[in-house]
C-alpha positions in Angstrom: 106.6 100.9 41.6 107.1 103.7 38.6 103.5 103.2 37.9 102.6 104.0 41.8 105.1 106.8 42.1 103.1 108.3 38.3 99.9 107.9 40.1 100.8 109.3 42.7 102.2 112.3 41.2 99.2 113.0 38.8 97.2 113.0 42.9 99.2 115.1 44.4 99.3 117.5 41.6 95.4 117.4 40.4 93.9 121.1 41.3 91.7 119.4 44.4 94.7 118.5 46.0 96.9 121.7 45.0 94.0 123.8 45.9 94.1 122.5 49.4 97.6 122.4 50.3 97.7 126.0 48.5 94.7 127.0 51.0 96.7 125.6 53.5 99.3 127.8 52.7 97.9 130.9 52.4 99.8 134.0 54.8 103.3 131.9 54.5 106.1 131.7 52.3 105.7 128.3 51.2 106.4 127.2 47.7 103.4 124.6 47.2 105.0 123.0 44.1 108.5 122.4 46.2 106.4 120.9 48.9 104.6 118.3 46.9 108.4 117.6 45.2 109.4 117.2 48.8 107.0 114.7 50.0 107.4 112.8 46.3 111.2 112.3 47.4 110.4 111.2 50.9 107.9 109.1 50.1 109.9 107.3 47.8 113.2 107.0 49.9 110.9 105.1 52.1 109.7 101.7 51.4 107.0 101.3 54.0 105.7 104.9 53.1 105.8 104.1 49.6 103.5 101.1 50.5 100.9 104.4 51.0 100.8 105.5 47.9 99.3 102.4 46.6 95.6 102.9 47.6 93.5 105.9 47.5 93.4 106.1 51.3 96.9 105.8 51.7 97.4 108.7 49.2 94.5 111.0 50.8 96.6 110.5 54.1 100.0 111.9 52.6 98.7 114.5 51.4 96.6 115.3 54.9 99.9 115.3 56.4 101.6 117.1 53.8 99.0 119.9 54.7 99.1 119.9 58.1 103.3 120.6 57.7 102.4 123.7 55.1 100.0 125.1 58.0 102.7 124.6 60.9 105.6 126.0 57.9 107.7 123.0 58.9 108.6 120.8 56.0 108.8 116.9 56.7 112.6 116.1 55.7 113.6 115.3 59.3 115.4 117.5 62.0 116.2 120.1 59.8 112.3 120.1 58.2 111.4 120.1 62.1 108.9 117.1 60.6 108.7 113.2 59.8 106.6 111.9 57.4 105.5 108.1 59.0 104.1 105.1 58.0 101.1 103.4 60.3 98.8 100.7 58.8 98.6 101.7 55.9 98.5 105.8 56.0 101.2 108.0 56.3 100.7 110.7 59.4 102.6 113.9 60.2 105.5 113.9 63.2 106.8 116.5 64.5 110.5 116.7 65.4 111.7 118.0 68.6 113.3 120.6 66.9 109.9 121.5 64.8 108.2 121.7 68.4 111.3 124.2 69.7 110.5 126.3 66.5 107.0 126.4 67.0 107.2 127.5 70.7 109.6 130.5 69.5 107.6 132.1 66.9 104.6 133.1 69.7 107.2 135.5 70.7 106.3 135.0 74.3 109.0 132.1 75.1 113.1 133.5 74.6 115.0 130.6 75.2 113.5 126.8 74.9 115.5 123.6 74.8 115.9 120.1 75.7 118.7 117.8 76.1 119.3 113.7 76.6 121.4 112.9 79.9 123.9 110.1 79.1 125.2 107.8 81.7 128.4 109.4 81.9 127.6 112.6 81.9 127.4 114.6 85.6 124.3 115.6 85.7 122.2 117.5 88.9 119.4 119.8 89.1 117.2 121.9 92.4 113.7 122.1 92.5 112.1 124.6 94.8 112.5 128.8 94.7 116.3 128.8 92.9 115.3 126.4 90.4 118.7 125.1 88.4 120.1 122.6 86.0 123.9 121.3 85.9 124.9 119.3 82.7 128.4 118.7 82.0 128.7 116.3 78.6 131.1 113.3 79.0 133.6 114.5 76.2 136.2 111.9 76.2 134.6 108.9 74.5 131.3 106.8 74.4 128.6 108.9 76.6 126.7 105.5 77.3 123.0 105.2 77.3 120.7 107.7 77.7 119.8 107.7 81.3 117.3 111.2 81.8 116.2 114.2 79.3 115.3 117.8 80.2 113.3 120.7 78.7 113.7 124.3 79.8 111.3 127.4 78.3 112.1 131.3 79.5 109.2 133.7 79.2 110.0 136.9 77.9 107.9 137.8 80.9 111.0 136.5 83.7 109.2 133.1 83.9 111.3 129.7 84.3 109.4 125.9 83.3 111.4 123.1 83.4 110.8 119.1 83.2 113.2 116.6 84.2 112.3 113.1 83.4 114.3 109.9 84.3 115.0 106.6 82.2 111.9 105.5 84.1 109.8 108.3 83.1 111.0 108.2 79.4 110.4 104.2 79.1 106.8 104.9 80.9 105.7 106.8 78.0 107.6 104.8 75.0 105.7 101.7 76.5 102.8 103.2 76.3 103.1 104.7 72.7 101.5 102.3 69.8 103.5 99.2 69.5 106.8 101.2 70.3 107.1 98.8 73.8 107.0 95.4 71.6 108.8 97.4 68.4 112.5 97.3 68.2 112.4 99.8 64.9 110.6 103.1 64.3 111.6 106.5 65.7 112.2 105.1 69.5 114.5 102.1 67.8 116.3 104.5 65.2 116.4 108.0 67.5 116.1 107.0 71.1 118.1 110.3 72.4 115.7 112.4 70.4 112.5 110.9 70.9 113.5 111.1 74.7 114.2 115.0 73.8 110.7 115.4 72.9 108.8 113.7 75.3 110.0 115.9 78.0 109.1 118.9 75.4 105.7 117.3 75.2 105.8 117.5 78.9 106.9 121.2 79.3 103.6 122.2 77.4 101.3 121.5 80.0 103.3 124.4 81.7 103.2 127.3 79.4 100.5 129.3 78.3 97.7 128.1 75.8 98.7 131.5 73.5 101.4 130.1 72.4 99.1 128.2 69.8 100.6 126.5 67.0 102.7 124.7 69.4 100.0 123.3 71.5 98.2 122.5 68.0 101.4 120.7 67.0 101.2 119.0 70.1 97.8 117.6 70.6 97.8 116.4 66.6 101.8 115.1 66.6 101.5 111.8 65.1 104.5 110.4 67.8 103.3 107.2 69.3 103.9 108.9 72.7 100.4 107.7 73.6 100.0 111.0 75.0 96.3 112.5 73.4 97.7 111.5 69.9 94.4 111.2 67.0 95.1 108.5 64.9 93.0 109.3 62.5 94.0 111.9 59.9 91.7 114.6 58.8 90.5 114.7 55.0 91.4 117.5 53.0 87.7 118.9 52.6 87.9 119.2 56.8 91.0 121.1 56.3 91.9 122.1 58.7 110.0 115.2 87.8 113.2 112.3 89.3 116.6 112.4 91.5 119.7 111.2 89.6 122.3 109.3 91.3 124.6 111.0 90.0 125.8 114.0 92.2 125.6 117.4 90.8 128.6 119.4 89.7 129.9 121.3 92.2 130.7 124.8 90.0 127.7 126.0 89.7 124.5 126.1 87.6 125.2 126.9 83.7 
């Protein structure tokens, strides 16, 4: 493995690869040599993505997705990066984190307030479709909140506009099953993050709703690597390309938050 992970290094560093990600990069604030040190780490925290770095095409496909987080100016470490670095035959592809997505949608300055949330079963939960469209959510705070049972997304235009999704367990499992291998596949992001990947289906969702200039959101969304099944590529591009549901549940009775 310390031969692979030398290899790797002297790939990710050679002035081709810099060179691209350093085009890629060109008009942010990213640090190219922290971002190669940061998908070194991740890849090697990760046995099944370290399996990528063992062939050319695996390597090409890191650092594809390694440029593709420089030109959204997310970094792949997770929630906090707002991006996943995964594993799929054999090649490493980019995911975006709900929380990357969120970020996205607020820097075209048209949106100023998005958000989603995970309904748990014992949560009180209620929401009105029609003119005076509204969403009650009141978190089960005294112990286990149970299983996650619906997930909302909500996106205010600067402009006065309201979008909102609402999807049920039904609608959420409709779009896991139909995500590659997620419906047979007890691991991955649906296995390990269930609450969040539910999060950003309904995100996924709420794009078809707002406007197409909010751009590197709907870029981000039409390339996310997620499984959702949803319009996903899965085939990476090469550096020289560069680049609604009625709960049971009745709603609270003091009002809309």
């Amino acid at each position: 493995m310390t031969t692979a992970i030398t290899n790797f290094r002297s790939f990710m560093t050679t002035d081709k690869v810099k060179a691209a990600i350093s085009r890629a990069a060109m008009g942010t604030d990213v640090n190219v040599d922290r971002m190669i040190e940061i998908v070194l780490y991740e890849v090697r925290k990760s046995p099944r993505l370290a399996e990528c770095m063992t062939t050319k095409p695996g390597m090409v496909s890191i650092a594809d997705a390694c440029i593709e987080a420089v030109q959204a100016g997310l970094e792949p470490t997770g929630p906090i990066g707002g991006a996943y670095l995964v594993p799929f035959k054999g090649k490493a592809r980019l995911m975006y984190a709900y929380q990357g997505l969120i970020d996205l949608a607020r820097r075209s300055g048209e949106i100023s307030e998005i958000y989603a949330e995970a309904v748990f079963e014992e949560d009180r939960f209620g929401y009105e479709l029609g003119l005076n469209r509204s969403i009650v959510h009141e978190p089960y705070m005294d112990g286990d909140r149970g299983d996650v049972v619906a997930a909302y997304a909500v996106a205010k235009m600067k402009d006065g506009g309201l979008h909102m999704v609402v999807f049920s367990r039904e609608d959420i499992e409709r779009r896991r099953k139909a995500s590659h291998g997620q419906g047979k596949n007890p691991s991955g992001p649906w296995g390990d993050w269930y609450d969040e990947m539910a999060k950003k289906t309904v995100i996924r969702q709420l794009s078809k709703l707002l406007p197409r200039s909010v751009r590197r959101f709907h870029k981000a969304i039409a390339t996310d690597a997620s499984d959702t099944g949803m319009g996903v590529s899965t085939k990476p591009a090469s550096p020289a390309a560069l680049r609604e549901m009625s709960l049971a549940r009745p709603p609270c009775d003091n009002g809309p938050v």
